[in-house]
MARSE-758877 format. One record per residue (C-alpha): residue number from 0; x, y negated, z; residue in three letters. Coordinates in pm, whole numbers, padded with zeros to 5 digits. Layout:
N
n/east/north/up/res
NUM/X/Y/Z/Ala
...
This chain:
220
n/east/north/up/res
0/-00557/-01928/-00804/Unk
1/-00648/-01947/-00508/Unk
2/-00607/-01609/-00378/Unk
3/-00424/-01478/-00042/Unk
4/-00313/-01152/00152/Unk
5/-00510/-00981/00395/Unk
6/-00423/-00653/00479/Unk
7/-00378/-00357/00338/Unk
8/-00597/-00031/00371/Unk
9/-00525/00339/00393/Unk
10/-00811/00622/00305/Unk
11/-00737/00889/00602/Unk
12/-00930/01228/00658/Unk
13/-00853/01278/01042/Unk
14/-00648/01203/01324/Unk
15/-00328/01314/01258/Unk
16/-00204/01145/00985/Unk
17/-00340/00799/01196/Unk
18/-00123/00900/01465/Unk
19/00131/00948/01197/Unk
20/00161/00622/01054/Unk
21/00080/00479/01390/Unk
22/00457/00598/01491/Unk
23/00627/00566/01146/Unk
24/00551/00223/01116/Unk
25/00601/00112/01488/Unk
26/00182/-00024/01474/Unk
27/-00050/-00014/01770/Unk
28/-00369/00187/01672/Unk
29/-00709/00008/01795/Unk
30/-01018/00240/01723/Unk
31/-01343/00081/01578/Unk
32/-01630/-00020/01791/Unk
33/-01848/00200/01594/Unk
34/-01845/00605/01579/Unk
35/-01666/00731/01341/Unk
36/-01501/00456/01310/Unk
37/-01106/00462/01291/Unk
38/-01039/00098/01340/Unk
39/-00655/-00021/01233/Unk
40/-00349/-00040/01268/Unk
41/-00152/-00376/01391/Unk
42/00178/-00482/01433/Unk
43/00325/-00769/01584/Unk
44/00440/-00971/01249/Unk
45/00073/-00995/01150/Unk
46/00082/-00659/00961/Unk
47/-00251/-00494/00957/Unk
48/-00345/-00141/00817/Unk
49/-00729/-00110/00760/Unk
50/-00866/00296/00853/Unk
51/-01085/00381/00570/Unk
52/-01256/00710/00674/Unk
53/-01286/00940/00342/Unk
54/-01449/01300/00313/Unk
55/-01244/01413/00043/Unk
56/-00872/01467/00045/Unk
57/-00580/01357/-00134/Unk
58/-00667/01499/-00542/Unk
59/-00342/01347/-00698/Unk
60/-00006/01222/-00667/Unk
61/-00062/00834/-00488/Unk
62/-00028/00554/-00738/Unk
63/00031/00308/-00444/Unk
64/00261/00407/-00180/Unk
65/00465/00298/00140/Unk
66/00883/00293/00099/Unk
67/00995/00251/00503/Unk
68/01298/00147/00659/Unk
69/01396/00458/00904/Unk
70/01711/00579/01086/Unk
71/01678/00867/00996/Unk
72/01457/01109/00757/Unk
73/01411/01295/01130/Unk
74/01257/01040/01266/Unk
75/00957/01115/00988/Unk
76/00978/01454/00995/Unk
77/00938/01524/01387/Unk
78/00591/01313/01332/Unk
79/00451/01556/01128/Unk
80/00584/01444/00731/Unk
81/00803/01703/00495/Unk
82/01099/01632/00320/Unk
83/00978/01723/-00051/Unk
84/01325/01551/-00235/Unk
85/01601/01437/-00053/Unk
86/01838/01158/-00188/Unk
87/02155/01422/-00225/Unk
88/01917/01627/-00466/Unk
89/01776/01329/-00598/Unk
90/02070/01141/-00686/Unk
91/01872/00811/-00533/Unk
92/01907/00642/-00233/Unk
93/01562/00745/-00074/Unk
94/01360/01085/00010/Unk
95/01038/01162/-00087/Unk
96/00830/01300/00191/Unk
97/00449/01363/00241/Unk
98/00248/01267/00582/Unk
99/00027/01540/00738/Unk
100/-00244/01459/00437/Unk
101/-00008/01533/00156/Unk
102/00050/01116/00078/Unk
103/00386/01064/-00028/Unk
104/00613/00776/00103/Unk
105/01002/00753/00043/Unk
106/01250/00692/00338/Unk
107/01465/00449/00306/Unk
108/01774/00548/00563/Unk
109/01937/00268/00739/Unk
110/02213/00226/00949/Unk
111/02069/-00065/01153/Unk
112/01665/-00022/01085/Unk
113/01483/-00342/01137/Unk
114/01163/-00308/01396/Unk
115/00992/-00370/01111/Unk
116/00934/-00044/00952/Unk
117/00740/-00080/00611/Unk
118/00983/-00216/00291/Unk
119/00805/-00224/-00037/Unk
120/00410/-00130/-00102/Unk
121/00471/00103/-00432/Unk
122/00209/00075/-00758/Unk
123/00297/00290/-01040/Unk
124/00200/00156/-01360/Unk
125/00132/00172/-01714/Unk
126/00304/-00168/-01791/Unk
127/00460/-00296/-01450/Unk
128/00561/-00628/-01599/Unk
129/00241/-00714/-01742/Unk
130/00070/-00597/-01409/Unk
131/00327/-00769/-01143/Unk
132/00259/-01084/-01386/Unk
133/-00083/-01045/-01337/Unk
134/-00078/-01008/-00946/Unk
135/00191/-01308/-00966/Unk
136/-00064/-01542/-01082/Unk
137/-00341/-01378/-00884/Unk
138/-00120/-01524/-00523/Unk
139/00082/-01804/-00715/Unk
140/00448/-01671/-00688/Unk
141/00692/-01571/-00920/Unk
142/00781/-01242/-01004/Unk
143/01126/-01039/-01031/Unk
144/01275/-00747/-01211/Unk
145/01581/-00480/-01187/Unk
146/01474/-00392/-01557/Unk
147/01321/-00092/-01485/Unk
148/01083/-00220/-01177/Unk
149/00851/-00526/-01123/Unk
150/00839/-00726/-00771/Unk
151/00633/-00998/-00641/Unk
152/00806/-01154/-00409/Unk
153/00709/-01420/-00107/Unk
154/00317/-01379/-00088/Unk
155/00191/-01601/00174/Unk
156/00113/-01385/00467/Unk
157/00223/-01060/00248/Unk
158/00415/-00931/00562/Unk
159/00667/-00677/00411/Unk
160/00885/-00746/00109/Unk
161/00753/-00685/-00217/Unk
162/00456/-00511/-00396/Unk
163/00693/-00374/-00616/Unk
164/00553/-00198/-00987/Unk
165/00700/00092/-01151/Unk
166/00670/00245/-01463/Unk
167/00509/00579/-01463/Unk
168/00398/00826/-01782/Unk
169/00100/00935/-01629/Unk
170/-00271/00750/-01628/Unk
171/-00474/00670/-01332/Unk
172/-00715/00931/-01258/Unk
173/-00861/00901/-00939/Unk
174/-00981/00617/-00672/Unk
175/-00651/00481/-00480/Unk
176/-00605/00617/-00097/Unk
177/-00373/00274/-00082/Unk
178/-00512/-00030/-00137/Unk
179/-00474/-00397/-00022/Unk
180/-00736/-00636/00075/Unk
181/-00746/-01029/-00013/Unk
182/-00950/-01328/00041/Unk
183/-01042/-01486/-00291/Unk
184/-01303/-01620/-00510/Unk
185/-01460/-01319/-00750/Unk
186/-01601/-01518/-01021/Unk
187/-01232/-01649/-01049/Unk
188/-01065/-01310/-01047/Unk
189/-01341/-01193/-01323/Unk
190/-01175/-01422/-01535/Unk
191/-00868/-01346/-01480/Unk
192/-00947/-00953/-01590/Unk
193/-01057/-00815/-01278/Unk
194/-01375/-00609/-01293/Unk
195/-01626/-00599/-00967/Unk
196/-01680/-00183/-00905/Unk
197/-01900/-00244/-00589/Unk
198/-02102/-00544/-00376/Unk
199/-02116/-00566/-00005/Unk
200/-02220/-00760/00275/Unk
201/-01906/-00864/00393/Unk
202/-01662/-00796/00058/Unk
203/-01673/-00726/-00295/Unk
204/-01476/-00450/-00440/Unk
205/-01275/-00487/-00766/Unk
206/-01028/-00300/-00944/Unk
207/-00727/-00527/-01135/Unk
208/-00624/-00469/-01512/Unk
209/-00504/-00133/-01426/Unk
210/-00815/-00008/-01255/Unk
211/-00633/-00059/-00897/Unk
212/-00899/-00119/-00668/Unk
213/-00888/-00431/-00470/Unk
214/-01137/-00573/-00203/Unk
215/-01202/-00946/-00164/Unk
216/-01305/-01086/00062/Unk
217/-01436/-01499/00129/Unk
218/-01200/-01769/00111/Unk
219/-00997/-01808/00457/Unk
């Protein structure tokens, strides 16, 4: 297809949890033109984090969330986030926290923490190989598996590792506060099995097989 990144996008409810993210992922905030207008978030490797301004907050556990590389889980924690399972109780080798709106993210503790702070974008999922295959052919890469999770790998312009899918029990049940943006053609995605939820002037917003909305926007 021919389909490629973006950005990705981030429903917030006020200031605090922009300032939040601003810090945990090392970004420079820019606020919109426009009041009431957030703006983004940008970083010097071309990552961009879209503001969406939403009235309602955080109604379920996030399907799509952010794993970061960190020093320490301090570092997170003196922002504003709470520890809610570290890795000793946990028996993994992250800790689940929650910003200052309740979204979880999992810390990922290094010794040596690259500048660049965000690892893996998260999507649980019903069936995470069917899915990542999905995306796979959506951006024309391969995907990869540990046997339990499902990564797509090496997305032009996709600047952080991996969307990685994971197997989860539970369905969707609510709009995503974590979504991603690409530029695309919609009548091609349609076939593929996307479905268009909403038209505007400047994008068209879809949702993939597993009702994970997506925005498209023209070809580059």
């Amino acid at each position: 297809m021919s389909t490629t990144w973006s950005c990705l996008c981030l429903d917030v409810n006020g200031p605090e949890v922009i300032r939040f993210w601003a810090h945990a992922l090392r970004l420079t905030h820019k606020p919109g033109d426009d009041p009431g207008d957030p703006g983004a978030l940008f970083g010097p490797d071309g990552l961009v984090v879209e503001l969406e301004p939403v009235p309602e907050p955080k109604q379920a556990k996030h399907r799509v969330h952010f794993d970061l590389h960190v020093g320490s889980v301090d570092e997170l924690t003196s922002l504003g986030a709470t520890a809610v399972l570290p890795a000793e109780q946990s028996g993994f080798h992250w800790t689940v926290l929650e910003d200052p709106e309740g979204g979880e993210l999992c810390a990922f503790v290094r010794d040596d923490p690259p500048a660049h702070r965000l690892y893996d974008v998260i999507v649980d999922s019903a069936d995470p190989e069917a899915i990542a295959r999905w995306w796979a052919e959506v951006f024309g890469v391969e995907v990869g598996s540990d046997g339990n999770d499902w990564g797509v790998d090496q997305v032009p312009g996709m600047p952080f590792e991996s969307l990685v899918f994971t197997p989860v029990p539970e369905p969707k049940t609510v709009k995503n506060r974590i979504h991603w943006d690409v530029h695309g053609d919609v009548a091609e995605l349609e076939r593929a099995g996307a479905k268009v939820l909403a038209e505007r002037s400047r994008w068209v917003t879809m949702a993939d097989p597993e009702g994970n909305e997506f925005c498209v926007l023209p070809p580059d």
